[in-house]
Structures are given as C-alpha cells and as structure tokens.
C-alpha positions in Angstrom: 152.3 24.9 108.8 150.1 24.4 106.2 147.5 26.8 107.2 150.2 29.2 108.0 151.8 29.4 103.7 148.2 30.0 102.9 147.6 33.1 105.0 150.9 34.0 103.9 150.2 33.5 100.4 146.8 35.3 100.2 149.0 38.2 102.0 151.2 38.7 99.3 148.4 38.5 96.4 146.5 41.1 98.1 149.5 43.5 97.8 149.3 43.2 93.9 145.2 43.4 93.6 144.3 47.2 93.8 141.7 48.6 95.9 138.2 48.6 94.8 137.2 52.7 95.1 133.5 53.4 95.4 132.1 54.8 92.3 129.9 58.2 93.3 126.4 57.8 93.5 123.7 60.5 92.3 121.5 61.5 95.3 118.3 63.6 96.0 116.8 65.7 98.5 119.5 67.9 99.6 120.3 71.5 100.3 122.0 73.9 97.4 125.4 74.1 99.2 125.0 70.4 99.4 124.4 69.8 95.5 127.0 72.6 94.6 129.7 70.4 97.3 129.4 67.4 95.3 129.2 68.4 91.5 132.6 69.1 89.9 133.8 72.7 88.1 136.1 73.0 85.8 137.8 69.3 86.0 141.1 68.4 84.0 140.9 64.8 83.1 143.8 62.5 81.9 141.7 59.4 81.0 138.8 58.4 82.3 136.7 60.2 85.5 133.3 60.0 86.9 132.0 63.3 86.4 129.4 65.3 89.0 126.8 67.4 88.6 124.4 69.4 90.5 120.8 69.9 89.5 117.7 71.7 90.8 114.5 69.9 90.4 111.3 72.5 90.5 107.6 71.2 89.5 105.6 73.8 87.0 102.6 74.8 87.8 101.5 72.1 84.8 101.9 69.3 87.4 105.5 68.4 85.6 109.1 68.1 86.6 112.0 70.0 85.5 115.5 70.0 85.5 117.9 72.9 85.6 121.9 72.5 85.9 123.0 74.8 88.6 126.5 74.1 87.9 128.6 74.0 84.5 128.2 70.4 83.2 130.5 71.0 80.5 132.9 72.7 82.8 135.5 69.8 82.4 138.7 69.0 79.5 140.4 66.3 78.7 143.8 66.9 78.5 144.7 64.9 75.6 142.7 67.6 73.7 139.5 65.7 73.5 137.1 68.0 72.3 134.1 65.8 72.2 134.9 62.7 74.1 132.5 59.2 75.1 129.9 60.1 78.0 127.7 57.7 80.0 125.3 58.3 82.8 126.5 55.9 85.4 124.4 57.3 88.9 121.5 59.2 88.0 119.6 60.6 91.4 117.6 63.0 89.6 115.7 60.2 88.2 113.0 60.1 91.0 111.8 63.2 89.5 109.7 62.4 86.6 106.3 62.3 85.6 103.7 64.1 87.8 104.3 66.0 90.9 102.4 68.8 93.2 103.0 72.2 91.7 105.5 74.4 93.0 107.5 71.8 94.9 111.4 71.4 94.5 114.6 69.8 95.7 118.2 69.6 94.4 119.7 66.2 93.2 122.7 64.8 91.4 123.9 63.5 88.3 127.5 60.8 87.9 128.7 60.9 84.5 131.6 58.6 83.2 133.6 61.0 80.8 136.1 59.0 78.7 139.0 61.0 77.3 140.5 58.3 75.4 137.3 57.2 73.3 135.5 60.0 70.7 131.4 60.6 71.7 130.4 57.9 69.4 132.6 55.3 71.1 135.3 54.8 68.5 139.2 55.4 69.8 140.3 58.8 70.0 143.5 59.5 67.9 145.5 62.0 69.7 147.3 64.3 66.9 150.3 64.1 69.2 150.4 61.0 70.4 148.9 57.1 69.4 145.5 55.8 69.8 144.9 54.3 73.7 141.7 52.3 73.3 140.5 49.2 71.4 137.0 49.9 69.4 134.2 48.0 71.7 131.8 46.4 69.2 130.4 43.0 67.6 132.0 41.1 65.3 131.2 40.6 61.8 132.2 37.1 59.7 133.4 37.7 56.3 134.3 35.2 53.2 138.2 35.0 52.5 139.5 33.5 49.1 142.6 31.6 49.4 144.7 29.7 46.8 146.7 26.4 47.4 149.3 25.0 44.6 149.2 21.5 44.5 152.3 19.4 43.1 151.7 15.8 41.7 154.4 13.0 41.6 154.8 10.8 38.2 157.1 7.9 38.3 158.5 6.7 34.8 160.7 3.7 34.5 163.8 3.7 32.5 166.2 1.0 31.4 168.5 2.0 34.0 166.0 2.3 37.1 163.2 4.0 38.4 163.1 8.0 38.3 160.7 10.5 39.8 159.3 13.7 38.2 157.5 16.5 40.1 154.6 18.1 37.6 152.6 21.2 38.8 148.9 20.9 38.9 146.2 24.1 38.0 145.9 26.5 41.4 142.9 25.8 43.5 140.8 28.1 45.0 138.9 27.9 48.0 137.4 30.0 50.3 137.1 30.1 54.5 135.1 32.6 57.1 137.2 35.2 58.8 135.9 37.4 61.8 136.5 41.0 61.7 135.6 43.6 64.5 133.2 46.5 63.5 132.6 49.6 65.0 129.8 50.0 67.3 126.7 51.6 66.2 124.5 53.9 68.3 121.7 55.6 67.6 122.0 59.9 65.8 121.8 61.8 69.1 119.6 64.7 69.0 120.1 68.4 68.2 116.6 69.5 69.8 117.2 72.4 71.4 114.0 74.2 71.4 112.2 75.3 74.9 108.9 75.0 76.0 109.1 77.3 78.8 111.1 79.3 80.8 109.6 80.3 84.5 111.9 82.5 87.0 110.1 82.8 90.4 107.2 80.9 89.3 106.2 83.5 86.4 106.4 82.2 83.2 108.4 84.9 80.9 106.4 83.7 77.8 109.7 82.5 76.0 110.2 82.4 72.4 112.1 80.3 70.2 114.5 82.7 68.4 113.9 84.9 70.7 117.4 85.0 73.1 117.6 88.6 74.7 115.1 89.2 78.1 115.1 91.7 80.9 113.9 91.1 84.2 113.8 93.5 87.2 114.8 93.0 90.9 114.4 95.4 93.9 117.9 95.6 95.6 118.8 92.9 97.9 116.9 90.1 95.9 120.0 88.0 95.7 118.7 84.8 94.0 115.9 83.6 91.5 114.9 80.2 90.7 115.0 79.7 86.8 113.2 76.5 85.2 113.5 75.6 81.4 111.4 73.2 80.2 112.7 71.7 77.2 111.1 69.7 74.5 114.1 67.0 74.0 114.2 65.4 77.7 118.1 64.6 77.1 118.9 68.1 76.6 121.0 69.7 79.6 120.4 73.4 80.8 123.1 75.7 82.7 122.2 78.1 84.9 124.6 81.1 85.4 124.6 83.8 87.7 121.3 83.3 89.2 122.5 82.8 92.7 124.4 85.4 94.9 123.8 88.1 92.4 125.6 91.0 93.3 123.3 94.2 94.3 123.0 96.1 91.0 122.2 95.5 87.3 123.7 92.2 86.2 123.2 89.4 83.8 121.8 85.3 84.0 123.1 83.3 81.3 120.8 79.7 80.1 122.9 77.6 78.4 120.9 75.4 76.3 123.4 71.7 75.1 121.4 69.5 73.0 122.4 65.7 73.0 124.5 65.9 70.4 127.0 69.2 71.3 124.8 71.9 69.8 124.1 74.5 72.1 122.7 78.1 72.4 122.5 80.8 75.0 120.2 82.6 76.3 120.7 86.0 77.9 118.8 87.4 81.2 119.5 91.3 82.1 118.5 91.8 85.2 118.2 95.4 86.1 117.8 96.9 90.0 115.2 99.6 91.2 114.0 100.7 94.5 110.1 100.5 95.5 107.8 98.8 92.9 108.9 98.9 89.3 107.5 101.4 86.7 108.1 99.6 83.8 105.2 98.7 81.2 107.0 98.8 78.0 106.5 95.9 75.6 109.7 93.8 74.8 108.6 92.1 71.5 105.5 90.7 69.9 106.0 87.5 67.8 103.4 87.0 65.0 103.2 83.2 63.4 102.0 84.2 60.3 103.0 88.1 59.9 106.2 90.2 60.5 105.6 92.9 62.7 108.8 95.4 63.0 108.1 95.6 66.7 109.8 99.1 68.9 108.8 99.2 72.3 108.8 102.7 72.4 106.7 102.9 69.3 102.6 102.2 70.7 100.9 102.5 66.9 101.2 99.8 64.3 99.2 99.3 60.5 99.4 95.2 59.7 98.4 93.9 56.5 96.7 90.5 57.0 94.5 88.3 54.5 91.3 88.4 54.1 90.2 85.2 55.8 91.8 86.2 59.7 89.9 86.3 61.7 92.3 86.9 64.8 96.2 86.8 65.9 98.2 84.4 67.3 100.9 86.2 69.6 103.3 85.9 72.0 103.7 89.3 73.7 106.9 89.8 75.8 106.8 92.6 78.6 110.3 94.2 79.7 109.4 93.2 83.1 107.5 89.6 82.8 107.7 89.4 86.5 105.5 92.1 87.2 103.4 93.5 84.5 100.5 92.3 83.6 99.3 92.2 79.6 95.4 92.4 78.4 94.7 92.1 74.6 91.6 93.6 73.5 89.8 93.1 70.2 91.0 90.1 68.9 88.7 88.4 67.1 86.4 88.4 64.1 88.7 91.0 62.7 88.0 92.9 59.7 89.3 96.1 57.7 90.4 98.8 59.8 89.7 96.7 63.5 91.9 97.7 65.8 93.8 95.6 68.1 94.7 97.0 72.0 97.5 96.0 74.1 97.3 96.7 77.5 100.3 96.7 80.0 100.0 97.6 83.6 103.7 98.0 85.5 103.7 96.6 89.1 103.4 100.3 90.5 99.6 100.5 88.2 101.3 102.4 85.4 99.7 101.6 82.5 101.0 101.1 78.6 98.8 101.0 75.5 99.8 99.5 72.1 97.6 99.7 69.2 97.8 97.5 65.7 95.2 98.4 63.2 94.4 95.7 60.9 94.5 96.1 57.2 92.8 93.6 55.0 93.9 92.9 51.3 91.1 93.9 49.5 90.6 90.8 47.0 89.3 92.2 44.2 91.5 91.1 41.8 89.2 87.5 42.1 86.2 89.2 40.5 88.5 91.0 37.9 90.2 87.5 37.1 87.4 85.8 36.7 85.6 88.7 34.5 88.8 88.0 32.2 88.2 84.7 32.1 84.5 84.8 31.0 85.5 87.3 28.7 88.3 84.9 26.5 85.9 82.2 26.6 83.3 84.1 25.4 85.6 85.6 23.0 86.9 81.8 21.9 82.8 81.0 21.2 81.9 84.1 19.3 85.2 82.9 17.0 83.9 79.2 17.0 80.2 80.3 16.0 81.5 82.6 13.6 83.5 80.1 11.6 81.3 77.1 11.3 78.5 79.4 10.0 80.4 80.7 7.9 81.7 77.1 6.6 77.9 76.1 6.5 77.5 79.2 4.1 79.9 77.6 1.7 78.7 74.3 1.6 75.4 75.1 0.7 77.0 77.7 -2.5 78.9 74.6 -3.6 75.9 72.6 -3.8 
C-alpha cells in the first residue's frame, strides 16, 4: 500500500514539473539547404529565445578560416521594443574552424544565440516605455557603511518625604554605524566597434578591398547563379551578412555585405553585379587609393600629373579593376622615381583587351631650403658686421677719453 501512495505521489508532482526542452546545438559539416533549414529569419521574440544562424566556413588561400553569415543574424525583434537587447553564444559549431586549414576548403556550420528581450545588451533590465521592468539586475554585491542613531533614556530615582518617585532624563544621541549589502550592476568589458576588413575574396579572387571604399562591380556570364563571398575581418567577433549571393536572378543585380561590429555599429557594402555573354571586355580601372596622396581618380580618364615630395621614391596603391574577377593589373615604373617619371597601369580584360593608365610624377622642387638658408647666413652675418662695428667703435672712444 505503501509502495502504491509513492508511485502515486511521484505521479502527481510530475504533472506540475515542466518538461525539460533540448536547447539547439550549433553543428558543422552540412549542406547549404541544411544550414539555411536550421538558422532562423526574421523571428519575433516575446522574451527570451535561442536564436540560429547559418554560416559558411571557406579557408583563404593564406592557410586561414573565415566566416561569412549566409543568413540575416539580426533578422530578429523583440516585441517589447528592444532595440538592443542581452546576447550570448550558447552552441557554437563553427568553432572547429579556427586557426590553420588547407586552402580552398569549406563547409557550412551553425551558430545558437540566446537573445534576451527583457534585459538591455549590457545586462542591466530593460525598462519597457509601456510597460514595467521584467528582470532583476544579475551582479555581485557590494558592502557599504550605514550610520544609524539610537536615543537612549536613563532612569533617576529621588526620594521624597512622601515616598519614592521616578524621573525619566534623556541622554545625548549615539551614533553608530553597521555594514549593509547592496547589489551592483554587472560590469563587462566595452565591446568593440572594429569594423574594418582585411579582405574580401568572391570565387577565390581577392577584389583588393578598401577601407572606405564601399561601392564594387563584379561581372557574371548569364546562368552563373551563385558566388561564394569571404570577408576577412580584423575584429574576430565581428559578424558578416551575406545578401543576394545565392540564386541570383539571370540579369544585372546587386550583393549586399553587411559588416555588425560587436558593439551594434555596422556598415554595408555594395556588390553590382552586371551580366554579359562570352568573355567580358571590361578593363577599366575602378579606383586607385593612394596612402599618402589624393589622386581624383575617373576611370574613363587614362592620364594623371601627381605632385609628390621629394624624398619618394615609389607608390603605395591599391588599384581596383571594374571587373576584379577577370582582369588582370601590371604596374610599371614604380620605383626610384624622380621628376617627370612616369607611372603605367596596365589592365588586360578577360577577352585580352587591354587598358593603359598613366600618372606622371611631379616632384616639389625644394629650393626654397637653399634660399632659407642663404637668408639665414645673410642676418647673421648682418647681426656680426653690427656687433664688430659697435665695439670698435666703443674702443675708439675709450682711447680719446684717455
């Protein structure tokens, strides 16, 4: 009978303990369609939810792994109007692909992130503007000094002729002090707002990307359909988005990178992708970035003058074609530069037409160090000739008086 209550009891408490649910796990080595099955698009959460993404993993040709987002990974809301809310990585399965790895290799792999509506990013409570605040702050404890005051009364007993009588006197407030423990707020380290790229390689040709530099144009015979795009960022928490690179339709079109640093900053990055049939013709130039100089670059201008110093000796640049993944560039003449050198820019389009860009050098001509220093000798020569002139003439004077 015994037995019998127990398995009863433990029948009835199960009824009130809810089921355990499986949290998602981040995997690797699957197909696209696989990855894009799992990750989540465009996800209304109420509280809390375990957010999924979809990642392709591709190794450069450096021998290093990268990570591009093939879905949106901000393509969720909280609908408490939670702009910015907490985010942990709970399942990463893209973490097998770090450090070295045989170039040209790739796989997909997936990301579980815990989104929490009901906290801000930096973990502090999230005060709805139309409604009250849902979560405790999660943090240590601090121990402060509180002052407190007691009043202490004394009793004084005075004996009368008719008896004994009792008088209550006040004594002086006493202060004294005691610990008190107060929750703080959590504190986490500034997340980053890196959001410069290292790289950016579409079909294993590296487009020679630019910092600043936001606008490219790619071209595609018809029925290319999808590339593979890899950015290689410098901050390793920085996420990438990759938009309309896959099942492109069969005519000009655009790629959007979205670049989202750590902290919420993000940029974008804008891929035109234009169509031709047969191999393309294009050898056009789409910028030239200079370090040092400003060069007011046209691609449909081939002649440039450039004023440099005197002391370059060559040019560091990053030269951009309009079709990165078929022309080819040569640079000609750039070193030990000197007045009037000339600088030639070779482009060859896939079908072997060829571009030519020339920048003539002009150096300053420095001569205003000779003239400044001829100045110079000059006043102190000048300065002497006034010194000289003054103390022989004082010598002069002495030699009268006496």
């Amino acid at each position: 009978m015994k037995k019998l209550n127990k398995i009863i009891l433990i029948l009835i408490v199960s009824l009130f303990i809810p089921t355990t649910i499986k949290a998602y796990t981040g995997t690797y080595g699957m197909s696209f369609n696989e990855c894009k099955a799992f990750a989540d698009i465009g996800t209304l959460i109420k509280d809390s939810y375990e957010y999924k993404s979809c990642y392709r993993a591709m190794c450069s040709t450096t021998g290093k792994w990268n990570l591009g987002n093939m879905v949106s990974s901000s393509g969720y809301r909280c609908t408490n109007g939670n702009a910015t809310p907490y985010t942990k990585m709970t399942s990463d399965g893209c973490s097998k692909f770090a450090g070295s790895c045989q170039a040209n290799s790739g796989s997909y792999c997936t990301r579980v992130m815990l989104v929490d509506c009901n906290r801000n990013k930096d973990g502090s409570p999230y005060n709805n503007p139309n409604g009250t605040t849902t979560q405790t702050p999660i943090g240590t404890s601090k121990t402060v000094t509180a002052k407190t005051t007691t009043a202490t009364k004394k009793t004084v007993t005075r004996r009368t002729g008719s008896g004994t009588t009792r008088q209550i006197i006040p004594v002086i407030t006493k202060e004294t002090t005691s610990e008190v423990t107060r929750p703080t707020m959590p504190t986490e380290p500034p997340k980053s707002g890196n959001l410069n790229i290292n790289s950016i390689t579409i079909n294993g040709t590296d487009i020679k990307y630019r910092n600043g530099y936001d606008l490219y144009t790619i071209q595609l015979p018809y029925g290319v359909k999808d590339v593979d795009i890899i950015v290689d960022t410098e901050d390793e928490k920085t996420i990438t988005e990759i938009e309309g690179a896959y099942d492109m339709p069969d005519e000009d079109t655009t790629i959007k990178v979205n670049v989202i640093a750590e902290d919420g900053n993000s940029k974008t990055i804008t891929i035109n992708v234009t169509r031709y049939t047969g191999e393309s013709k294009d050898c056009t130039i789409a910028n030239i970035a200079l370090n040092d100089y400003d060069l007011k670059f046209d691609k449909n201008n081939y002649n440039y003058n450039l004023r440099v110093s005197r002391k370059t000796k060559s040019l560091y640049m990053d030269i951009i074609p309009s079709d990165p993944l078929h022309a080819t560039v040569e640079v000609l003449g750039n070193s030990n530069l000197g007045n009037n050198s000339i600088i030639t820019i070779n482009v060859k389009a896939e079908n072997g037409d060829l571009c030519t860009y020339n920048i003539e050098i002009k150096k300053s001509s420095g001569i205003w160090i000779p003239v400044v220093i001829t100045v110079i000798v000059l006043i102190i020569l000048v300065v002497a000739g006034i010194l000289i002139y003054r103390y022989i003439k004082r010598s002069k004077d002495m030699y009268k008086y006496e």
